[in-house]
MIKE-574392 format. One line per 10 residues: number of its first residue (from 1); their letters; for each residue x, y, z of C-alpha. Coordinates in steps of 0.02 Angstrom, whole numbers, plus 50000, padded with zeros to 5 digits. Example, Ala and Ser with C-alpha at 12.3 -4.5 7.8 and 13.67 -1.06 7.14 Angstrom:
! residues 2
1) as) 50615/49775/50390; 50684/49947/50357
! end
This chain:
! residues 412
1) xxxxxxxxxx) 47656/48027/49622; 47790/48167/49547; 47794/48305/49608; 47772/48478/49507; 47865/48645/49479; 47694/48729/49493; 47639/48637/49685; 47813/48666/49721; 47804/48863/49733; 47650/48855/49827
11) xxxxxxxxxx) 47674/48711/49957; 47694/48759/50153; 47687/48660/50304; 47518/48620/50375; 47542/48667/50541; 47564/48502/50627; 47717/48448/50731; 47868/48415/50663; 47932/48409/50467; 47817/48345/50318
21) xxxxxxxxxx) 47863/48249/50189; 47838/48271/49999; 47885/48092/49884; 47928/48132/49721; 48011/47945/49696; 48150/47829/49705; 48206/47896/49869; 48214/48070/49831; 48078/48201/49922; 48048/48391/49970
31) xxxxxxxxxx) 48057/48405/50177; 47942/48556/50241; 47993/48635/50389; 47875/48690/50532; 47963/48866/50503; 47939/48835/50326; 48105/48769/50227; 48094/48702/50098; 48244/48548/50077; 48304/48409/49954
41) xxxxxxxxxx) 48316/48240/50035; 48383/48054/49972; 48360/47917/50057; 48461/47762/50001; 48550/47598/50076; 48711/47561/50069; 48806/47399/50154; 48637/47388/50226; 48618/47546/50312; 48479/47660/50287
51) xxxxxxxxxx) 48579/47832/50236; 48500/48009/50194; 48593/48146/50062; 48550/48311/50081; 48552/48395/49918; 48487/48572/49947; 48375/48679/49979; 48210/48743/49867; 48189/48845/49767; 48373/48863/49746
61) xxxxxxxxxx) 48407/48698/49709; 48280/48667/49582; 48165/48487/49562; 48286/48461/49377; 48423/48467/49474; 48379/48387/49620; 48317/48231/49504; 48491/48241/49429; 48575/48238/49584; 48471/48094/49632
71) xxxxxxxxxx) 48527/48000/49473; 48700/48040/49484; 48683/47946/49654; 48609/47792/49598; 48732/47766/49483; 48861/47805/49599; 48753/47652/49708; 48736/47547/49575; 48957/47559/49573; 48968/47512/49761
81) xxxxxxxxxx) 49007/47704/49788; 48934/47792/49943; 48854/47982/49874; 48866/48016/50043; 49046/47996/50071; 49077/48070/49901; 48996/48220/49959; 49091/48233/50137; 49273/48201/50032; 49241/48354/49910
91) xxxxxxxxxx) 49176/48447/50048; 49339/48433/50110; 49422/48456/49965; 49324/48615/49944; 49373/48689/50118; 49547/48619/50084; 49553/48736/49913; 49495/48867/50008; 49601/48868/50123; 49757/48864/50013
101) xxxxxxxxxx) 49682/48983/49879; 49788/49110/49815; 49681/49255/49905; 49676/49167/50071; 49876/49157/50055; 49876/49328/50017; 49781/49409/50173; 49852/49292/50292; 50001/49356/50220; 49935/49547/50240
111) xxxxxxxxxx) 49861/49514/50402; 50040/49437/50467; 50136/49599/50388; 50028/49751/50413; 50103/49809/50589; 50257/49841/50525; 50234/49917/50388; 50142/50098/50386; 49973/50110/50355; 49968/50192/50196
121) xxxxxxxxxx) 50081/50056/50102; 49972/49914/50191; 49815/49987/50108; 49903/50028/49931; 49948/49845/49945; 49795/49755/49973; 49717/49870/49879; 49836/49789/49719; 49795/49640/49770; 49582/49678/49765
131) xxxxxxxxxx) 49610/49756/49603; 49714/49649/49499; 49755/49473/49583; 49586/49439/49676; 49480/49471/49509; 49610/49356/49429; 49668/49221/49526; 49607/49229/49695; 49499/49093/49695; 49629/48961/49623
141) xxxxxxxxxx) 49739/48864/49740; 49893/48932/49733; 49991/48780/49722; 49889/48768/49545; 49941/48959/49478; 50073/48948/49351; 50214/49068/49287; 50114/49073/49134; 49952/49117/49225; 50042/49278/49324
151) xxxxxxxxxx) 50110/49330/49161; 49965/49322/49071; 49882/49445/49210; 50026/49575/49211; 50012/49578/49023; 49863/49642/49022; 49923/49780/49130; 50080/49844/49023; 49940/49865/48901; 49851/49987/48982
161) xxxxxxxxxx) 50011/50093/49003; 50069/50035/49168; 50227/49964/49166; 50280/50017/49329; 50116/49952/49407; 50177/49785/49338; 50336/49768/49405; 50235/49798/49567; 50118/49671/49563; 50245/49537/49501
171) xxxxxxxxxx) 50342/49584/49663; 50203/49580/49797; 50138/49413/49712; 50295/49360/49730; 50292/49393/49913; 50142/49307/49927; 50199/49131/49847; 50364/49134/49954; 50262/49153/50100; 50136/49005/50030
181) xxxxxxxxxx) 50332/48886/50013; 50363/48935/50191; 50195/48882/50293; 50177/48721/50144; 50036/48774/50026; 50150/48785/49874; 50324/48725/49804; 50384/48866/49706; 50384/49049/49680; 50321/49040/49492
191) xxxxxxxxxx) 50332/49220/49477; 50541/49212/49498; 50540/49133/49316; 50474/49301/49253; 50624/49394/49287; 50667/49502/49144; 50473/49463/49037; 50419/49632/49078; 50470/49789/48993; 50583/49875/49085
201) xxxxxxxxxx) 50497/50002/49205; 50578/50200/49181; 50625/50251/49347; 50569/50428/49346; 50662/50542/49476; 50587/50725/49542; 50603/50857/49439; 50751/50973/49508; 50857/51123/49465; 51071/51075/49478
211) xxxxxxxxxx) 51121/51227/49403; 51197/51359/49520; 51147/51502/49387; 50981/51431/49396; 50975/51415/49561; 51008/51598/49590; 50868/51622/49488; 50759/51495/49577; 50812/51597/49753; 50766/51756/49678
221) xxxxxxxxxx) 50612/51700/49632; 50542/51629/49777; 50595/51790/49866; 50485/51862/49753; 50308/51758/49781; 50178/51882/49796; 50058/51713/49844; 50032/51682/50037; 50168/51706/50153; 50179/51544/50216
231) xxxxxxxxxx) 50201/51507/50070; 50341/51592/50018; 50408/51531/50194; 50404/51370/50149; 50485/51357/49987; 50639/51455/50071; 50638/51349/50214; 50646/51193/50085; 50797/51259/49999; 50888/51317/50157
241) xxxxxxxxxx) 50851/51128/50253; 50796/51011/50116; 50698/50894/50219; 50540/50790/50145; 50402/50911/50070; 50271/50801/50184; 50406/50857/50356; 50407/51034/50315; 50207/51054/50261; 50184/50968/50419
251) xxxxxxxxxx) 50303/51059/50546; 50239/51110/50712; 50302/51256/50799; 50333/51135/50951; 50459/51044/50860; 50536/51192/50834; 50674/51290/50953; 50718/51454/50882; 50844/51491/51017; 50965/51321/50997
261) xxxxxxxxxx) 50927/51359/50818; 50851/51165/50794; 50691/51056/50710; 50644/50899/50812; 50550/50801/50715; 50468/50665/50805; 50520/50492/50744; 50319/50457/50731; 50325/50587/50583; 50484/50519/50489
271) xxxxxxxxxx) 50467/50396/50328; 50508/50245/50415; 50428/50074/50431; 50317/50067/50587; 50481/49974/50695; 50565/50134/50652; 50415/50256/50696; 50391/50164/50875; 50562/50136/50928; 50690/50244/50839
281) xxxxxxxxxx) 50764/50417/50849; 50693/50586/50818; 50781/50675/50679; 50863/50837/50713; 50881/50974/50595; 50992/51113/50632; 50956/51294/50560; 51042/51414/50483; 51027/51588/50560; 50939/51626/50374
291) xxxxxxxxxx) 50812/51490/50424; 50791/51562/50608; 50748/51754/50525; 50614/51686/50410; 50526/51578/50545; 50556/51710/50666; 50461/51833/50534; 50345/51697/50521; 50301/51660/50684; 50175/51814/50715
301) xxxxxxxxxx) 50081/51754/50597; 50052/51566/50602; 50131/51567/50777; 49968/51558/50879; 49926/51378/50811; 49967/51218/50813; 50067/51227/50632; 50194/51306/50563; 50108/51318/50376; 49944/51289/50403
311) xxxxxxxxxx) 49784/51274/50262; 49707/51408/50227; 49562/51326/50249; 49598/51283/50411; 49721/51274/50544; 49664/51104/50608; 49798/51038/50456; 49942/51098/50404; 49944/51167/50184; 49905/51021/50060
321) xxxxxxxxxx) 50041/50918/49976; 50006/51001/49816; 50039/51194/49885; 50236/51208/49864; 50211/51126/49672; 50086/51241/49635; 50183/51386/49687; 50335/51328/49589; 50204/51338/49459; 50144/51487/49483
331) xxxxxxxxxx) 50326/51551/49450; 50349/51492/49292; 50445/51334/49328; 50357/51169/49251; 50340/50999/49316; 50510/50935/49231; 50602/51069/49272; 50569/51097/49484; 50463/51004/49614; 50458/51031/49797
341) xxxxxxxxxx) 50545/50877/49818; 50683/50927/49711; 50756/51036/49832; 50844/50891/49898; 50926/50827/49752; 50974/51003/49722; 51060/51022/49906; 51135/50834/49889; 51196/50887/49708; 51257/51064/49763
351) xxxxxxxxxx) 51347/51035/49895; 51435/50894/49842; 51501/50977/49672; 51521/51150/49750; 51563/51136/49933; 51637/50965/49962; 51512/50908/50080; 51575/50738/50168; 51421/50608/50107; 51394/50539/50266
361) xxxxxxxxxx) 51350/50699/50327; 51236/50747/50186; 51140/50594/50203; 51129/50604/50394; 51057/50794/50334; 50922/50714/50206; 50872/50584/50332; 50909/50429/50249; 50942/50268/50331; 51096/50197/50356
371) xxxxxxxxxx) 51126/50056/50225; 51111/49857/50289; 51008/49781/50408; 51068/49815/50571; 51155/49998/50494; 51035/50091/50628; 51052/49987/50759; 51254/49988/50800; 51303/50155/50666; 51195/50293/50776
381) xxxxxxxxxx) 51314/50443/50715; 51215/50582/50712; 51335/50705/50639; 51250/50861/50713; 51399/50953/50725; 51490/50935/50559; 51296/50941/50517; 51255/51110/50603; 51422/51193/50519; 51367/51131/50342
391) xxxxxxxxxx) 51206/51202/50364; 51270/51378/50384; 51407/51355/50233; 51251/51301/50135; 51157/51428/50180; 51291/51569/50149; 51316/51478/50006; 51140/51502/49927; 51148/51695/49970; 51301/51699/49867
401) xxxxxxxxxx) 51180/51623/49723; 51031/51737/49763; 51149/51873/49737; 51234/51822/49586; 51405/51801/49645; 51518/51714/49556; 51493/51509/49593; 51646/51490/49689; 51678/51299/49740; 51711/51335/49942
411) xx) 51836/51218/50011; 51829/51123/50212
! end
């Protein structure tokens, strides 16, 4: 007798040992659990050997298709093909996919890479990859994704406006498909055939005053902020040292020695990859007796805690990464015209056009690496006394502007 959708939502075990059977023919039947599954079962021979196929469970697996999977097996029977082994080789196949899938690929990759890079770029990159590969191509084996297929994805995203969001996604897919040729899983980076199909992206640099007039006026400004004095503080300090906004927001007065006239910023604190956090050097930045008088002046007042410019809020953190922008705004100059970042390209600028400053030492000044792989690990000049003497011409330099001498260019 068949069975029927409407017995089927109803039937339970009967309480007696072990599983019951429920026929509905030609092999196939509903198995009732003493704990009260409910599973698809077909029984067939093959080479004359009594086999079983399970086929799923109720009421996900409905009785149509569990009938159609039934006749889908006969006829794979009545062709001298065992369902059962069918079912084990795409099962495989399945796992197989899986396990070469484009997302799988890509957070092995992650996983691998995350400890040396820093946290926030290992989050801003998976977080690409959730957003726009995942939803995309995740699922597809990633021998299977085409140049085509990548390119049809980043379209979509110059579209919306984001160019430069493109670029970035072609380049950590691209990561993610060399990695796939190295451990086997694919034979080809397809995304190296779409160099040059996206618009170009507009490198966009910080806003920053170059001008030694406007400079002057910049000083004289600043001087001026009627706004918090930490504030104020910390736009001169920027000018006079032109380190990273995020190291001077986030300066500690233990880093600082007033006497030797020096910043030690703990390596931990730097932009560098996580190697470079761990292992490498603090970087020293020597002050200017200018920059000793304001934090000196400073120091009664924020002095007591852990920060040299801390929130307002509360001292637990040092002042937001938006404070120094909004003060330049608060002054009158807009976001294409001065940014707290821009202090540096206004020092590396400056005192290359006006004071002659050797390069090398200017960059050992703004912290930058040295160039080439092993450039840290065998050049460890630190320059701190050509550094130290170029700090005081700068800042001499800048009163000169504040007062609105003539720009004379000062020679070594």
């Amino acid at each position: 007798m068949k069975l029927r959708d409407t017995a089927l939502r109803t039937i339970k075990h009967t309480g007696g040992k072990g599983n019951e059977k429920h026929a509905d023919g030609e092999g196939l039947y509903l198995v009732v659990t003493p704990a009260g599954g409910r599973l698809w079962r077909f029984d067939y021979r093959f080479n004359d050997r009594r086999k079983t196929l399970a086929m799923g469970r109720y009421p996900d697996f409905s009785l149509a298709q569990a009938r159609e999977a039934k006749s889908k097996a006969r006829a794979l029977l009545a062709r001298g093909i065992d369902p059962g082994e069918v079912k084990r080789v795409d099962k495989a196949a399945r796992k197989d996919a899986d396990a070469n899938s484009f997302e799988r690929v890509a957070r092995e990759f992650h996983e691998l890479k995350a400890s040396s890079w820093s946290s926030k770029y290992a989050a801003k990159w998976l977080g690409l990859m959730v957003g726009t590969w995942f939803p995309a191509l995740g699922r597809r084996p990633i021998a299977s994704i085409t140049s085509a297929d990548l390119l049809a994805v980043l379209r979509k995203v110059e579209a919306a406006g984001t160019v430069d969001k493109a670029h970035t996604l072609k380049q950590n897919a691209g990561q993610v498909f060399r990695y796939g040729v190295q451990t086997g899983r694919c034979p080809s980076d397809p995304s190296v055939a779409l160099t040059g199909a996206l618009a170009p992206a507009v490198v966009t640099h910080a806003a920053a005053l170059t001008d030694p007039v406007q400079v002057g006026a910049l000083l004289r400004a600043i001087d001026a902020y009627d706004g918090q004095p930490a504030t104020r503080v910390a736009l001169q300090l920027s000018a006079l040292v032109f380190q990273r906004p995020g190291n001077v927001r986030a300066l500690e007065w233990a880093w600082i020695d007033l006497n030797k006239a020096i910043i030690t910023i703990p390596a931990a604190s730097m932009k560098r990859r996580i190697e470079g956090k761990l292992n490498g050097r603090p970087h020293f930045v020597p002050l200017p007796p200018q920059a000793v008088a304001i934090l000196s002046e400073l120091q009664p007042l924020t002095g007591g805690g852990r920060y040299v410019f801390p929130s307002i809020r509360t001292g637990e953190r040092p002042m937001s990464d938006g404070t120094l922008n909004a003060a330049l705004r608060r002054l009158g100059y807009g976001a294409d015209e001065m940014s707290a970042h821009g202090f540096r390209a206004l020092a590396r600028t400056l005192l290359g056009e006006q004071l002659d400053a050797d390069p090398e030492v200017v960059e050992a000044q703004l912290a930058h690496g040295k160039s080439g792989p092993l450039g840290m690990a065998y050049d460890r000049t630190t320059f701190m006394r050509q550094r130290a003497e170029m700090m005081v011409r700068w800042a001499d330099y800048l009163d000169k502007l504040r007062a609105g001498a003539d720009v004379v260019p000062l020679r070594a």
